[in-house]
C-alpha positions in Angstrom: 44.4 -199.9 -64.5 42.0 -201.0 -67.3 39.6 -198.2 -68.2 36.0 -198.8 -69.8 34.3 -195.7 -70.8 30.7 -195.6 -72.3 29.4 -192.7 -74.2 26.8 -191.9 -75.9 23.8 -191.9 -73.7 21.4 -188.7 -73.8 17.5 -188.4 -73.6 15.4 -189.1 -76.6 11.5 -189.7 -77.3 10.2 -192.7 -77.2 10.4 -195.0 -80.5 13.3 -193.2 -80.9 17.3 -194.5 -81.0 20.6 -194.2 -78.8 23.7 -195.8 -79.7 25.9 -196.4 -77.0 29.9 -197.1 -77.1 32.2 -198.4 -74.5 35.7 -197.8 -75.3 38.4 -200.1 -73.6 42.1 -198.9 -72.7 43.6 -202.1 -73.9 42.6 -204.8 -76.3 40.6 -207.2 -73.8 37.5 -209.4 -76.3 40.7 -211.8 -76.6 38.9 -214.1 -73.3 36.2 -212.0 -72.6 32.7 -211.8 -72.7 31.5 -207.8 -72.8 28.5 -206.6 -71.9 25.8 -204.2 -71.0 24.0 -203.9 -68.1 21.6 -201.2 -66.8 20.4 -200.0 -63.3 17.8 -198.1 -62.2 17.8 -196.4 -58.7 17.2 -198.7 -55.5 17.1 -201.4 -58.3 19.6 -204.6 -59.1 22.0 -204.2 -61.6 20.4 -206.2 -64.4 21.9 -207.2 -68.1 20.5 -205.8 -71.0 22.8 -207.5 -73.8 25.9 -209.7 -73.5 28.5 -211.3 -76.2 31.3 -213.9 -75.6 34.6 -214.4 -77.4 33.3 -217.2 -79.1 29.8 -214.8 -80.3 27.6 -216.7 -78.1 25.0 -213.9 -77.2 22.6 -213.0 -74.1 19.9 -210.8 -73.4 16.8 -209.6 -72.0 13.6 -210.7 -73.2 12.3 -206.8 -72.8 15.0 -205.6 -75.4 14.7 -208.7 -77.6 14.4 -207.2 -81.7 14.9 -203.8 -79.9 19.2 -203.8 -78.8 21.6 -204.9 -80.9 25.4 -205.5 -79.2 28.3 -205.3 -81.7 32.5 -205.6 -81.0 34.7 -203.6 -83.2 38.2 -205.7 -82.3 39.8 -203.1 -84.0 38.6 -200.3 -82.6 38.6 -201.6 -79.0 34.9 -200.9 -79.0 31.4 -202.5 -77.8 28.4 -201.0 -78.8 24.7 -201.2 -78.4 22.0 -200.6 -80.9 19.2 -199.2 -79.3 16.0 -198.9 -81.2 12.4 -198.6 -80.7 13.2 -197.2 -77.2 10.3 -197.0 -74.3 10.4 -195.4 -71.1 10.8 -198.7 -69.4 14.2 -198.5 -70.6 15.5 -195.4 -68.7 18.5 -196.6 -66.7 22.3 -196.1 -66.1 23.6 -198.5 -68.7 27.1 -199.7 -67.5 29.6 -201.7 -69.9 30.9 -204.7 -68.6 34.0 -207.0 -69.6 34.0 -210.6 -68.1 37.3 -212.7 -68.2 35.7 -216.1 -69.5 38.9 -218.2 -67.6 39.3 -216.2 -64.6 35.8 -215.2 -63.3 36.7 -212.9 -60.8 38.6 -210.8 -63.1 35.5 -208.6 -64.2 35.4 -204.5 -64.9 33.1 -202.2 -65.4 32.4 -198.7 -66.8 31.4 -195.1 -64.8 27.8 -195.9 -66.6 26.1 -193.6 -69.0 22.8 -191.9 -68.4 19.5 -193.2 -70.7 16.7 -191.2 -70.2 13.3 -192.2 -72.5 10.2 -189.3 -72.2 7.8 -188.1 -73.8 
């Protein structure tokens, strides 16, 4: 029943920027920690950036200064800021929304495709 779409993923250069949006069918940061995770093929599902309700924030050391994750509450939105961009970072990017009280309530999004080349 709950929908999380992302958008916005494409191919670009590298040093260039993406910024990515999930968009959520209902209003769900109230209790939940959203994220972004990426995976590349044969590969684990790995997180990139990750914010709780209470802005307590996560992420990779290999996007640190790089990926920025925002909430729009209004909007029903997460977002990531990706800057500086290498081709270590081509992936499916998937959005993820984490209920913080029940912890096997968890969804994700369809992915988006990143692709970083020269």
């Amino acid at each position: 029943q709950v929908q999380l779409v992302e958008s916005g993923g494409g191919l670009v250069q590298p040093g260039g920027s993406l910024r990515l949006s999930c968009a959520a069918s209902i209003s769900i940061f109230s209790r939940y920690a959203m994220g972004w995770y990426r995976q590349a093929p044969g590969k684990q599902r790995e997180l990139v950036e990750s914010v709780t309700s209470t802005s307590n924030t996560n992420y990779a050391d290999s996007v640190k200064g790089r990926f920025t994750i925002s909430i729009d509450n209004a909007k029903n939105t997460v977002n990531l800021q990706m800057n500086s961009l290498k081709p270590e970072d081509t992936d499916v990017y998937y959005c993820n929304a984490q209920n913080e009280v029940f912890k096997n309530v968890k969804y994700w999004g369809q992915g988006t495709q990143v692709t970083v080349t020269s």
